[in-house]
C-alpha positions, 0 to 999 in steps of 0.5 A: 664218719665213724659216729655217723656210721654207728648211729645209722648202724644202731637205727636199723638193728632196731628196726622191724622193718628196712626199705632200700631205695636205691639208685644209677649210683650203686650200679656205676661202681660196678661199671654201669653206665648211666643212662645218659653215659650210655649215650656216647660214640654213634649214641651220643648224637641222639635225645633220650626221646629219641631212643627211649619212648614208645613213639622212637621204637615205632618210628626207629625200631631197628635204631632202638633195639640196637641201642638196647641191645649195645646196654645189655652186651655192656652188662655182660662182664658186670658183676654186683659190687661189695653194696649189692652183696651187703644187702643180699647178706644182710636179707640172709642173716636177717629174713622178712627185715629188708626190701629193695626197690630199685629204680635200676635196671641192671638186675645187680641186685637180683645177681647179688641174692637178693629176693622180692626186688622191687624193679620199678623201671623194668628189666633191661634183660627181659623182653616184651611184646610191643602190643597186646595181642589176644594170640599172646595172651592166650599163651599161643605165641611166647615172646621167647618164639619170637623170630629173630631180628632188629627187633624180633617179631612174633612169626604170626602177627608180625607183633615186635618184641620190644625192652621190658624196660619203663620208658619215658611217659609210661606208667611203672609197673602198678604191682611193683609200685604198689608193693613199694609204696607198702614198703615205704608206708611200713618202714622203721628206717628208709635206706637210701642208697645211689640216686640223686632223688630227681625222678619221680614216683620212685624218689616220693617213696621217701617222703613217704616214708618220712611221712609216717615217721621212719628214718631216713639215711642217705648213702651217697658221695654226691649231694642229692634232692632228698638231703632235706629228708634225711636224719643222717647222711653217709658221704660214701659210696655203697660198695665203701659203706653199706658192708660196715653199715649192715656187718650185724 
């Protein structure tokens, strides 16, 4: 581990520019479920299509909105671990050299310090209008406005307010995406930290990146769908690694 580590570390002080992908697996070690952890006791009962698509929140708004709002109470007591806070104080030390695209939800990376992240999936703590509406997008009704409830609804179109979250069989947000797929075309080094690489666009990314000839270092304790990609892999947790991978 430690010629590993010391190969990986050379990599990137060479590097104009890091991109991070990272994954579920940097937020479990601060507590986070995962997704499918998440559905346990009443949940457990329930498909993820069933609590995390448009056509389940139309069906069973109240059901759906309880569910997100038992993931974001869960998120309460949560604190970024010692990997979210090596990359913030890494992008201090080292400014315009790292972005971080993330396909979590949690916001640990924004908590951590870290600017410009690129939240693929959404925000779990942000909320949304379920449908257009030209009152709302005249500024007339803000989502803040909204009347409480299970969901809440705009007190003047009945408009629900819904997760600002990316649920199965929508489309990630085109800015975020398109500003990660610049990231990846542009890097020196792909870091990828905590995702099993199964879900896609976000794990394309580092192929992406490999494509046009950046490194790519995997730190993960699990073996994951992008192991081929990589040129160096740390058998690590991020909280165990990331701090002695950027102390430079």
């Amino acid at each position: 581990m430690e010629d590993l580590l010391a190969r990986a570390r050379q990599c990137l002080q060479h590097a104009a520019h890091i991109a991070v992908l990272s994954g579920a697996g940097i937020s479990a070690e601060s507590g986070v479920p995962t997704f499918r952890d998440a559905q346990t006791g009443l949940w457990a009962r329930f498909r993820p299509e069933e609590l995390a698509t448009e056509d389940a929140f139309r069906r069973h708004p109240e059901r759906v909105w309880d569910w997100y709002a038992e993931r974001r109470a869960s998120l309460a007591a949560v604190q970024p671990n010692a990997g979210h806070l090596a990359l913030a104080e890494f992008e201090r030390r080292h400014p315009g050299r790292l972005t971080v695209i993330t396909q979590n939800v949690d916001g640990l990376h924004q908590r951590a310090g870290s600017q410009g992240v690129l939240a693929l999936h959404g925000s779990l703590a942000e909320d949304r209008w379920l449908d257009p509406c030209a009152l709302h997008r005249q500024g007339a009704c803000d989502v803040a406005r909204a009347e409480p409830g299970r969901p809440p609804r705009c007190p003047q179109c009945g408009n629900p307010v819904r997760p600002a979250v990316i649920w199965f069989g929508e489309m990630l947000p085109e800015d975020a995406l398109r500003q990660a797929e610049q990231a990846a075309s542009r890097c020196d080094v792909m870091l990828v930290v905590g995702t099993a690489g199964a879900v896609y666009p976000a794990a394309g990314l580092a192929h992406q990146a490999r494509a046009v000839g950046a490194q790519v270092i995997i730190v993960n304790p699990h073996p994951s769908e992008l192991d081929e990609l990589a040129h160096l892999r740390l058998a690590g947790s991020a909280a165990q690694v990331l701090p002695r991978l950027l102390d430079f």
